[in-house]
N, C-alpha and C positions, 0 to 999 in steps of 0.2 A: 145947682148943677148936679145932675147924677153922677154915680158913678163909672157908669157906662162907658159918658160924655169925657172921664179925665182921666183913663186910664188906659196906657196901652197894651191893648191884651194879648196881642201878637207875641211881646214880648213879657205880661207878666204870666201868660200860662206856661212858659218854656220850663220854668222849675217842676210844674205838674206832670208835663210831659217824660220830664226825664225820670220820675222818680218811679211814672208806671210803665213806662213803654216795655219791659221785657217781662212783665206783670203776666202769664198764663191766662188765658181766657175762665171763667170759673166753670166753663160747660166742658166737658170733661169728653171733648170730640177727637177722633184721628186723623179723618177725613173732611173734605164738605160735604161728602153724602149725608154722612153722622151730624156734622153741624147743620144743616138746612133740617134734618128732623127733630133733632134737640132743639132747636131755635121755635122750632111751630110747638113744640109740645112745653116750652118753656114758658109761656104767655099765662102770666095770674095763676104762675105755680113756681116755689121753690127751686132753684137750680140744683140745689143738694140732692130734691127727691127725683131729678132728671136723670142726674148724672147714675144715681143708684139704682134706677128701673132700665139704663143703658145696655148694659153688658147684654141680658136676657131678650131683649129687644134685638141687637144689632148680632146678636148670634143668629135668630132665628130667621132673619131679613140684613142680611151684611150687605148687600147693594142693594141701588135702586130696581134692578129689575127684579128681585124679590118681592120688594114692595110693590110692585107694582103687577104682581099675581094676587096679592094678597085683598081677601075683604075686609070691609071695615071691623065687622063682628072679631075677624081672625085676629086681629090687632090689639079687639078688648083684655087681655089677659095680661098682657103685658104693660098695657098704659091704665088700667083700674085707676089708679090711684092717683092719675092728675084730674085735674081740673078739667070741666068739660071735657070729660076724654069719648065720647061719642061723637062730638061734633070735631075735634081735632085727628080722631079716626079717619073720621070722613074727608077731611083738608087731604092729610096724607096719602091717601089709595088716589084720589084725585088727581093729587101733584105727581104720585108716581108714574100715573098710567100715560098722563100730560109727558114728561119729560124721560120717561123707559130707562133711559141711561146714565148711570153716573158722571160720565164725560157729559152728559147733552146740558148738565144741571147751568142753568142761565145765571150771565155774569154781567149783570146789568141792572140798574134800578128800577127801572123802567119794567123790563121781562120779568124780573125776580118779585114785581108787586101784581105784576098778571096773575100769579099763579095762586089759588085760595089757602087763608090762611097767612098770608106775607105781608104785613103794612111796612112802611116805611123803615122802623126801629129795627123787625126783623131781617130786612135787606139790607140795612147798615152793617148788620151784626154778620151776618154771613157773605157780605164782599171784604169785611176787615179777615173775617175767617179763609178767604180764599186768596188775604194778601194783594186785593185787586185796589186802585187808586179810590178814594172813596168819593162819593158822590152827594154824600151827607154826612150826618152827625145822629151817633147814636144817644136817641134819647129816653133814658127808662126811668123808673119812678125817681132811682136815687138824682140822676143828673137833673129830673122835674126840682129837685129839693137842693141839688148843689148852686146853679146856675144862677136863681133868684138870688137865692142868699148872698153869692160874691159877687151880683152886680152885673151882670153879663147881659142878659138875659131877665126877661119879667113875664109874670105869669104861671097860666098853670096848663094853656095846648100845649101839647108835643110837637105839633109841628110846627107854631108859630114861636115855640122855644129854639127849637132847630132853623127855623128861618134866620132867627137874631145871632145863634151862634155861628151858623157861615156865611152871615154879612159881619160880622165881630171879626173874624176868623180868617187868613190865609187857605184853602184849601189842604196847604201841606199840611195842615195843623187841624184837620177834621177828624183826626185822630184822638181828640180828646174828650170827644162824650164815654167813651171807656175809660179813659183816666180819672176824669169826675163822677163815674158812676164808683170807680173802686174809692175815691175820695169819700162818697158817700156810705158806703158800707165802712171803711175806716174809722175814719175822722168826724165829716158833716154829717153825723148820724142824726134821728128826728132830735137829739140832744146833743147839740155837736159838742167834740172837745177842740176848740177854738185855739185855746194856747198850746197845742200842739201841730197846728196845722202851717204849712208849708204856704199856705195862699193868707195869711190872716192878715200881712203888710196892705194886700188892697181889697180885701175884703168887705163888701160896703156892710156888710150884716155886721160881723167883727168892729168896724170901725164904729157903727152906730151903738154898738154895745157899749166900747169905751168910752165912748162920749158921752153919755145919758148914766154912767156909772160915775164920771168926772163931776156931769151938773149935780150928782144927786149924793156928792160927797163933801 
């Protein structure tokens, strides 16, 4: 029997929950204006190197109707140094010109995956950002690597990780793919530190370690 299968998650995640809930988001936003463009330009690139190409960026375009004068080219200067920043340029003038207003910015999963540049994980990220009921489960590399491991959850889709975590899951409690992902920069790192982890009682990864360390002692 899995673990999946013998563990109730509703109530073994509540200790995760609580240890990150007031845990600061790691993108370094004021608004949701700033978070919906930190979130598009955050994808297969560092958050550190976000948060620190911010300032100069959200000087130069503090709302959306700035951005949404702006060309893509106009943009280069300031985003050089992400990742695809030519084609995440272009997401941006896009989204801007689509949505003009900072009030107009879409608070919905549905609307907020309309808009280019948004898949699922980044409209997680940015309805948790705007404190709205969430509608999914944020899934990024680290929760791809938390999830498996403690059993929740198998595999390596994003969204079929996310499917299993909110049929696992209360919706109250879809809160926690940001708690597992700071889990995973913490603690479940590609080398977890295991005995110090707060989930290791049901941990099916953790439990098959001590056990295979048991047989082989």
């Amino acid at each position: 029997m899995s673990a999946t299968t013998t563990v109730n998650w509703s109530q073994a995640i509540k200790p995760l929950l609580k240890k990150y809930k007031d845990t600061p988001s790691v993108l370094h936003y004021h608004n949701l204006y700033e978070a919906v463009v930190m979130v598009v330009l955050s994808a297969q690139t560092t958050d550190a190197m976000i948060n620190q190409l911010a300032p100069e960026l959200f000087k130069a375009y503090p709302h959306m109707e700035d951005l949404a004068k702006a060309t893509d080219k106009d943009l280069f200067p300031y985003i050089k140094s992400v990742r695809s920043f030519g084609q995440k340029a272009k997401y941006l003038t896009e989204m801007a010109t689509t949505i003009k207003k900072d009030k107009a910015i879409p608070k919905t999963m549905e609307a907020l995956t309309a808009l280019p540049g948004i898949g699922r994980k980044s409209a997680n990220v940015i309805m948790e950002a705007a404190g709205l009921k969430p509608e999914g489960v944020i899934v990024d590399l680290h929760v791809l690597r938390v999830a498996p491991r403690l059993g929740i959850a198998q595999g390596t889709d994003p969204k079929k990780v996310e499917q299993q975590l909110m049929a696992a899951l209360p919706q109250t409690e879809w809160s926690v793919g940001r708690a597992m992902s700071m889990l995973g920069r913490e603690i479940c790192r590609p080398k977890p530190l295991c005995d110090e982890c707060l989930m290791n009682k049901v941990c099916h990864y953790f439990q098959a370690l001590k056990a295979a360390q048991k047989k082989g002692s």
